[in-house]
N, C-alpha and C positions, 0 to 999 in steps of 0.2 A: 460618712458622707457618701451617698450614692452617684454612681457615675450618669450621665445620662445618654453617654454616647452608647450605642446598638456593637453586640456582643461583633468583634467580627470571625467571620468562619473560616474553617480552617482549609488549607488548600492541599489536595491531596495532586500528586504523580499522575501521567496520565498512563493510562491502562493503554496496550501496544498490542495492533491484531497483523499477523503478516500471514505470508504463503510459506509454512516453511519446505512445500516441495521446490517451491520458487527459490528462494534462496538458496539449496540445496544444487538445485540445476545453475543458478548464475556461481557460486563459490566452483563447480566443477568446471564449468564454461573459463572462468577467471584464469584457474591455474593452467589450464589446457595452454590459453593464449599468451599466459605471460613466460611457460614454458619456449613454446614453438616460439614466439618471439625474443626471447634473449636466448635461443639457439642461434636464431637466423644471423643477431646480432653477432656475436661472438664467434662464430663460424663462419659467415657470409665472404662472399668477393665481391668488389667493384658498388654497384649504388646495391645490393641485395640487402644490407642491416638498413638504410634509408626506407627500403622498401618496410621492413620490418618494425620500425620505429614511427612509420605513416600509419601502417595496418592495425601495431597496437595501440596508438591515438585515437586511432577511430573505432577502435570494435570493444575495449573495454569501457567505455563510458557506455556505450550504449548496452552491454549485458548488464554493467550494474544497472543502468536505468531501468531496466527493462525484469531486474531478477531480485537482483540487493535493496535499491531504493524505495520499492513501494510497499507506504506502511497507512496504519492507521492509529490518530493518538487519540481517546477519548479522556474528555476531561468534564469536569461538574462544569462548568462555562461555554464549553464548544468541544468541535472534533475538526479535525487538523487531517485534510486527506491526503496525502504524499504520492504523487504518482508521477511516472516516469520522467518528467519533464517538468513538472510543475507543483506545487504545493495549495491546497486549497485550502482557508481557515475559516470554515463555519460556525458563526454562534448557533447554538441551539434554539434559538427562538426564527430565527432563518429558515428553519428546515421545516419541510412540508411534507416530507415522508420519506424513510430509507427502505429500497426493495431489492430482493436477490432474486430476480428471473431465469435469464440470460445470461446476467449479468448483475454483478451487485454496485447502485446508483442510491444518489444521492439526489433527491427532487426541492426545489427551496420556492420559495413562497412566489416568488418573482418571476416562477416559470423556468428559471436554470434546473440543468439537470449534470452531476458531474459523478464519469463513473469513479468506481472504487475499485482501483488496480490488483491493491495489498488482497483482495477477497474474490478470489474466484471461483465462478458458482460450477461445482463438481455433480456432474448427475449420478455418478458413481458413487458418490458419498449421498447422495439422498436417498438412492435406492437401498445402500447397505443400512441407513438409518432407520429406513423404512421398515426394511427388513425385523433389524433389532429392535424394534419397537412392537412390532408384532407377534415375537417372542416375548417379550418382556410384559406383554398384557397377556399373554396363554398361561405364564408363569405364576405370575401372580393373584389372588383369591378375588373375588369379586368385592370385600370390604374395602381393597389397599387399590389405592390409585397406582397405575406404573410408571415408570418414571419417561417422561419423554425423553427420546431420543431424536438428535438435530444436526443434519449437517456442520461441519465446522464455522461457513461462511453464512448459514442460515441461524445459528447461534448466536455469529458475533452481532447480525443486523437487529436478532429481537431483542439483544443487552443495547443496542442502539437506538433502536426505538423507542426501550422504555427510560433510557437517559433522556432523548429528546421531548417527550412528552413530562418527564418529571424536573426538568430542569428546565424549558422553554420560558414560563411565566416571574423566572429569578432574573432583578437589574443587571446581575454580570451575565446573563445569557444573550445579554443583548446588542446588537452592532453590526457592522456593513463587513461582508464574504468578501475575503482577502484572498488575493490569487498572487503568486511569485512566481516568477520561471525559473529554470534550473537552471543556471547561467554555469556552475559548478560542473554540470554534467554535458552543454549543448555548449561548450566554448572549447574544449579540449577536440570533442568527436568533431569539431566541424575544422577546427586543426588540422588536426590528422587523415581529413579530407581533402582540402587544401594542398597539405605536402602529398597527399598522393598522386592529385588530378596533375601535382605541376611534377613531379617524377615520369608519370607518364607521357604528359607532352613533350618532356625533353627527350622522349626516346630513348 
């Protein structure tokens, strides 16, 4: 007896695009501050660990926000943009073109446009790519195509492009741009603002 229900597909992990200079700089930033601050702690006189305990309330949310946090998750259904303060969840059928200028953006049918934190467009890296691509065609014989060579963030956007264009016209690609704020990262830093501002009024 043959089934009649439609095979269903299999759902794969989403592929993950980040800055690892960016990360690299927020993880040194991180230890910097949570060093000098559980110094201050541990050492301090009078309201000076208060001070310290206000300081790193407010400066480590905001380096992960700003270093750690922003990513990009592509999936067969949509792309998920993670940036500093907010979360953006794209179906692919939403989307009206991914571009990396300036900067690398996200354009959706409806006229939104949200950039892409995790992907920042390097001119240094387009020129060295530039460069190695034009070795790479001296190199090779006029039969053999060479292999392109692409920036990191101009790579990830044309594997985005052609997800959004191959995936846009499938029923799960389809549905309303979901926005979240970072409550996790903008609830602590405004904290730690807070005890600051009121530390210094008391003088």
């Amino acid at each position: 007896m043959t089934s009649s229900q439609s095979p269903v597909e299999p759902s794969y992990a989403d592929r993950v695009f980040r800055s690892p200079a960016g990360m690299a700089g927020g993880v040194l930033l991180l230890g910097l501050t949570l060093w000098l601050g559980g110094d201050a702690v541990a050492r301090g006189d009078g309201r000076t660990p208060w001070f310290a305990v206000a300081a790193v309330l407010l400066v480590v949310p905001v380096v992960v926000a700003f270093t750690v946090r922003p990513a990009v998750f592509v999936h067969n259904d949509r792309v998920r943009v993670r940036n500093p303060l907010r979360t953006i969840t794209l179906p692919w059928a939403t989307v009206d073109d991914i571009q990396a200028r300036y900067s690398s953006e996200i354009h959706t049918k409806d006229g939104a446009k949200y950039q892409i934190w995790a992907l920042p467009v390097s001119l240094r890296q387009r020129k060295r790519a530039a460069r190695q691509q034009m070795k790479a065609e001296r190199a090779v014989g006029s039969d053999r195509e060479p292999e392109v060579k692409m920036a990191q963030a101009d790579e990830a956007i044309r594997e985005m492009r052609m997800l959004a264009e191959l995936n846009a016209p499938r029923p799960q690609a389809k549905g309303e741009v979901r926005i979240r704020w970072a409550y996790e990262v903008i609830a602590p830093a405004v904290a730690g603002a807070v005890l600051l501002v009121v530390l210094l009024a008391a003088g």
